[in-house]
N, C-alpha and C positions, 0 to 999 in steps of 0.2 A: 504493500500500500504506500510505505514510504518513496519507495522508487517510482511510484505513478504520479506523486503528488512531485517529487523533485522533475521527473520527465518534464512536466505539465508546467511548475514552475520557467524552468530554463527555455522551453517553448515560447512562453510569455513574454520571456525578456529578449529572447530571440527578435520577436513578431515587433517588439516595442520599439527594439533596437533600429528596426529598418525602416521604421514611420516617423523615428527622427524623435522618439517619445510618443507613449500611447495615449493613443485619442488628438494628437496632435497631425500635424503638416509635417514632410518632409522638407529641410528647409531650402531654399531655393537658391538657385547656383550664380552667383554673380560673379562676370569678371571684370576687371576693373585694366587699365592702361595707363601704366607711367611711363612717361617719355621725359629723354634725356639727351642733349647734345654731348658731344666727347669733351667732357672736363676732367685735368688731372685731377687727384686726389690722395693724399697723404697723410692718412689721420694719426694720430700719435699714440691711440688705443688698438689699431692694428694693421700691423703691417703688410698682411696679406692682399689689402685692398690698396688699389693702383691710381681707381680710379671714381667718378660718381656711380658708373654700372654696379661695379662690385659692391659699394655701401648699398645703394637701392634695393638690390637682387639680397643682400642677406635680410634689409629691413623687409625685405615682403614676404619671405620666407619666414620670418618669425609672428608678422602677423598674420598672415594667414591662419597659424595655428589658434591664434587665441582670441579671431574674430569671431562672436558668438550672435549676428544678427542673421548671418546669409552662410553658405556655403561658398566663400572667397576664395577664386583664384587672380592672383595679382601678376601679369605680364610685364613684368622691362623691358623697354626698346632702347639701344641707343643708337646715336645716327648724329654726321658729319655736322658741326656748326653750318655749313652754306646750306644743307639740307633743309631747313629751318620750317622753310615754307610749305613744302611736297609733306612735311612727315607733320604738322601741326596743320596749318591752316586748311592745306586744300585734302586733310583728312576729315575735318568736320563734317559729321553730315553722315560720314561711312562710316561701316564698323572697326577701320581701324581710328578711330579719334581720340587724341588722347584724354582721358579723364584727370589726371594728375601730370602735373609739366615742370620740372627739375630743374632751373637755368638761374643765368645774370637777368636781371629783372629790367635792364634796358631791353632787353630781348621779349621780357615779358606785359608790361605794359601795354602793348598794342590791344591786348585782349581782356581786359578791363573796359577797356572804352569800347571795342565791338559787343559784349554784353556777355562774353564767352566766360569770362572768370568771375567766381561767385564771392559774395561776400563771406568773410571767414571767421566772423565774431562768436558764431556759436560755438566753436569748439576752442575758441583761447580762454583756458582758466584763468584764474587770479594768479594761480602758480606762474604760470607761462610768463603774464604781465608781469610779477614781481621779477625773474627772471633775465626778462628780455627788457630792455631799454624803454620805452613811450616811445621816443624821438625815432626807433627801429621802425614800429607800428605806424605811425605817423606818415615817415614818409611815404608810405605805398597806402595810404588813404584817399578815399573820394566820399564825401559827403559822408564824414562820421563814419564810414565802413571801410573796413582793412581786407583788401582783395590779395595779397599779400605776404607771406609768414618769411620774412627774412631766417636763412640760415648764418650764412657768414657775412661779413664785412670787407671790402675790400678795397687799397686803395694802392694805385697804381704812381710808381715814381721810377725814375732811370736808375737802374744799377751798375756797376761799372768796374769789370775786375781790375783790383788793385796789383796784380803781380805785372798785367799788361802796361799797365801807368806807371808804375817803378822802373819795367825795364823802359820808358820812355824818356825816364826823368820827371815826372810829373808829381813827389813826391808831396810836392807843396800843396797839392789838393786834394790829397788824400785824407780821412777823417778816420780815427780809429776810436769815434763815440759813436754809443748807442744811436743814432741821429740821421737825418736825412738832410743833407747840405742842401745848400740855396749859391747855386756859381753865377755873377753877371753874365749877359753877354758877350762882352768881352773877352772873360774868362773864357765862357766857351769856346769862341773863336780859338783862341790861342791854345787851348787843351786838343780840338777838332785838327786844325792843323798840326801839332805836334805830332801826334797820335801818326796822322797820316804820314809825315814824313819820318818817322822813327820806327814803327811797326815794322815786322815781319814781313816780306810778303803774301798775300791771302792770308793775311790777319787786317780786317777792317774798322775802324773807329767806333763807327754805330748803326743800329737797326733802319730798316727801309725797305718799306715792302709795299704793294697796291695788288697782288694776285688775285683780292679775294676782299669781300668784307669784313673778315677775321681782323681784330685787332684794328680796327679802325679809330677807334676813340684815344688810341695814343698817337695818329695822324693829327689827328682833331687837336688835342693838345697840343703838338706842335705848331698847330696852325697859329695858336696863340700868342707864339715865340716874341711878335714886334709888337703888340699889345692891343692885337683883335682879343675885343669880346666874345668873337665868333656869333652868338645871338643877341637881335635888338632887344625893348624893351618888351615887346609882344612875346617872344623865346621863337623866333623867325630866324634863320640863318641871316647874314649880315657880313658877308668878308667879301662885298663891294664897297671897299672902302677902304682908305690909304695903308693902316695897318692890316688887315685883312689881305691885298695885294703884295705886301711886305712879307706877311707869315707865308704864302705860297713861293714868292719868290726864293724864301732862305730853307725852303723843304726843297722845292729843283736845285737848289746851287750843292745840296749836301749828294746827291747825286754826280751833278755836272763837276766839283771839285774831287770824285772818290773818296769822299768820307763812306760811304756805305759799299756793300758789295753788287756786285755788276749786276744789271738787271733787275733793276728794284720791284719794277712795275710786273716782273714775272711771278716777283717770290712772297712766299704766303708770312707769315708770323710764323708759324714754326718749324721754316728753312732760318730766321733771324735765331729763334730760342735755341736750335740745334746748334749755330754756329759758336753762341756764347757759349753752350756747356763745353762745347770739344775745343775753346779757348782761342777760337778765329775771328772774336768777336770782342771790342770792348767794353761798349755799352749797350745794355739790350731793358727793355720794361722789369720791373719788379713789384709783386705787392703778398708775399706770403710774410708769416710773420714769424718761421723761422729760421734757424740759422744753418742747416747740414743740407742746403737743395744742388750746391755746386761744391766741388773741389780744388778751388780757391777762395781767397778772401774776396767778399763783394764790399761796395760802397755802395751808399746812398744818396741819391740828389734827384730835387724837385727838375722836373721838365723845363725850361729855359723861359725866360719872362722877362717882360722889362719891367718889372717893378720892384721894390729891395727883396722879394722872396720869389722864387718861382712856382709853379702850379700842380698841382697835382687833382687825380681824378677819382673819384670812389665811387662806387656800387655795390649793391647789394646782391646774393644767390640764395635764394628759396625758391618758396613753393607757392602754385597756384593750384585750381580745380578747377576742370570746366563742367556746365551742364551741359550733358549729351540727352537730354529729355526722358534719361529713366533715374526714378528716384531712390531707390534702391543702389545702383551704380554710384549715384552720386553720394547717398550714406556711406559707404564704403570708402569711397574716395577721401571724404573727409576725415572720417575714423582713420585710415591709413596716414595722414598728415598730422594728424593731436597723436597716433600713435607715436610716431619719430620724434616727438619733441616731450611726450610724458615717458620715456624709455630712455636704456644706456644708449641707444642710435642717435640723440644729441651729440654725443661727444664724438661723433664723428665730423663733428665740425673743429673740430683739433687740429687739422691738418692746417687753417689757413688762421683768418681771426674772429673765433666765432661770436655771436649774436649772443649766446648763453654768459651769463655770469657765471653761474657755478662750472659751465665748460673752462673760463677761463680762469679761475683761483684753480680747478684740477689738476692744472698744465701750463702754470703758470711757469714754472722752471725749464718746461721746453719750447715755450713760446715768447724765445727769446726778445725778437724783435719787437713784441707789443707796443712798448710805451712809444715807442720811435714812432708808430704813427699815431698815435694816443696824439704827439706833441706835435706833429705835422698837421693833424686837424683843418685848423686855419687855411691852410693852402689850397683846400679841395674846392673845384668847378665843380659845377653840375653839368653830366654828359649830356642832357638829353633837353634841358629845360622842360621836363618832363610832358612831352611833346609825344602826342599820337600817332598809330603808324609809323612808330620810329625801324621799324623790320625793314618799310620802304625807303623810310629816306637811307637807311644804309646798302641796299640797293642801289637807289641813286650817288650816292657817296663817290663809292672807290674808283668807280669808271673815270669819272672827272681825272682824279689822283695818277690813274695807271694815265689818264692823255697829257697831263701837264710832265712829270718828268719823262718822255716817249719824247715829248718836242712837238708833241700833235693841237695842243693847245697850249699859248701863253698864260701867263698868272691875271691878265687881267679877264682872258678869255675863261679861264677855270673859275673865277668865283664868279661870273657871270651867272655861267651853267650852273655852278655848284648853289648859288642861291636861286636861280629858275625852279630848276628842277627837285631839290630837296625840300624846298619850302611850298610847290605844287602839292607833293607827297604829304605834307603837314597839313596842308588844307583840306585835301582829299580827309583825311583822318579826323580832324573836327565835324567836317560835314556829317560825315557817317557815324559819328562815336553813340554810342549809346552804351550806359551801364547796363549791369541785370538786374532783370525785373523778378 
């Protein structure tokens, strides 16, 4: 009798076990789409990961298991930065569209204003807030709602290996404080030319590239060099205009004198980063905030300016969500975003300068360089004048770039174009912007 009643038992729980709980639903299968452009990544909690895929793909992997509203499977994608468009935009609409989207939030922006990315205040705790900065929140705000969740912070200045500048003789500008130097123009010059004429053979002064949109905002910032604002008072492009003509002209001259390496207009950003690590290179962009990413000693110095400090550029990489019209999908999506930030998957923003306080007192001993740009602060533009359809205007961007150092366009003929057609793209994106409803 015992063995009929235990049979009968285990049968029960059997029968239960496959309706997902008895008397209930089987619970329903959702999959969710994070997408991700190729970002390195180096977080200081584990070294196995290279990259943003790899932190993604474990963070979805763990919550999968402990997501208890749906039956969640969580897909990673990554895909090429030029990609941008094909694998986000013109996926809308299909079944591959991303539900969750990984990136530098100039890149992300565009899709707040199309109405594509939701607002995100219901899943930030008080925790999160205590945490994360206000002024974090903020900037990715529209009308009181945070479309938004900043992971790192980052701000971009010129590094500059110091063994290539000793063996130059440049020792006099060399800084061996924690700090990010401020060199006149002047100085430039005379550092640019040294360089040039003391270097190696195929060892080149500094970065210079138009292949691609990639790394375009440390263009921009050059563009600044003779003391373009680069945007009027509207946040309009604006470099028809004396200094604006000035900043193009001293970007082709660093070509036309061989400061940089051959074929500027051919090569992407990271034919220039490759060249710096393998020491064929002396000055290339910088903005992590530790110290063991290259095999000699680097310096630090603001982008070139006329004014007593030079400039520097910062942005933010989190996270968005889109609504792809199912709401299920989109719980998930959310839940997986408060996941990574109520978990140890925070601290995988170690690798650069994270958003987290308590990330940062954890790892404060390997995140050497912090306060360096803690103190550099001050210096930072805004990339974007936080301008719509900024995907397009950088589109529009580098073409211009790749025709002025080619010789196919003059500098008064590039910011012509460069303000037509970039600020075209900006209007377009006003016209059309709508939040979500």
């Amino acid at each position: 009798m015992k063995t009929k009643l235990l049979s009968a038992a285990l049968a029960l729980i059997f029968c239960c076990g496959l309706l997902a709980g008895c008397g209930g639903e089987e619970k329903k299968k959702v999959n969710i789409a994070v997408k991700v452009p190729t970002l390195r990544m180096a977080p200081k909690n584990d070294s196995s990961v290279k990259d943003s895929y790899g932190f993604l793909v474990k963070a979805a992997e763990s919550f999968q298991k402990q997501y208890k509203d749906a039956d969640v499977k969580v897909k990673v994608t990554m895909f090429e930065a030029t990609e941008q468009v094909a694998e986000i935009d013109k996926a809308f609409g299909t079944p591959e569209a991303a539900d969750v989207f990984y990136a530098d939030f100039f890149n992300s922006t565009t899709y707040v204003y199309t109405g594509r990315a939701v607002p995100l205040d219901d899943i930030i705790t008080p925790a999160m807030r205590h945490d994360i900065d206000e002024r974090f929140f903020e900037r990715y705000s529209q009308r009181g709602k945070t479309y938004l969740m900043p992971f790192l912070y980052r701000q971009n200045v010129m590094g500059y290996n110091k063994d290539l500048f000793r063996q130059c003789g440049l020792e006099q500008y060399i800084s061996d404080e924690n700090e990010v130097q401020n060199w006149s123009l002047a100085e430039w010059e005379y550092i640019l030319a040294t360089l040039k004429q003391r270097l190696p053979r195929n060892i080149y002064p500094m970065m210079l590239y138009a292949g691609n949109n990639q790394g375009d905002t440390h263009i921009m910032a050059l563009l600044r060099s003779q003391g373009s604002t680069f945007f009027d008072k509207d946040g309009y492009f604006a470099l028809e205009t004396p200094e604006g003509v000035a900043g193009l002209k001293w970007l082709k001259s660093l070509n036309d004198r061989g400061y940089c390496p051959p074929s500027p207009q051919s090569l992407v950003i990271s034919d220039c980063g490759q060249l710096f690590k393998n020491g064929q290179l002396a000055m290339y962009f910088v903005n992590d905030a530790r110290g063991d990413m290259y095999n000699f000693p680097v310096g630090y110095v603001n982008f070139p300016s006329t004014g007593e400090k030079g400039i520097s550029t910062n942005y933010y990489t989190g996270f968005a969500v889109f609504d792809n019209g199912d709401a299920q999908k989109l719980a998930a999506a959310k839940a997986f975003v408060k996941y990574i930030y109520e978990s140890d998957f925070i601290d995988y923003s170690s690798g650069s300068i994270p958003c987290s306080k308590k990330v940062i007192e954890k790892y404060a001993k390997e995140l050497t360089g912090l306060q360096r740009y803690i103190n550099n602060a001050d210096t930072a533009v805004r990339i974007t004048a936080d301008n719509p359809n900024w995907v397009e205007v950088r589109q529009a961007f580098y073409p211009q770039i790749k025709k002025l150092l080619t010789g196919e366009s003059t500098p008064e003929e590039a910011a012509k174009l460069l303000d037509e057609n970039c600020n075209a793209a900006i209007k377009r994106g006003y016209e059309e912007s709508s939040l979500h409803k």
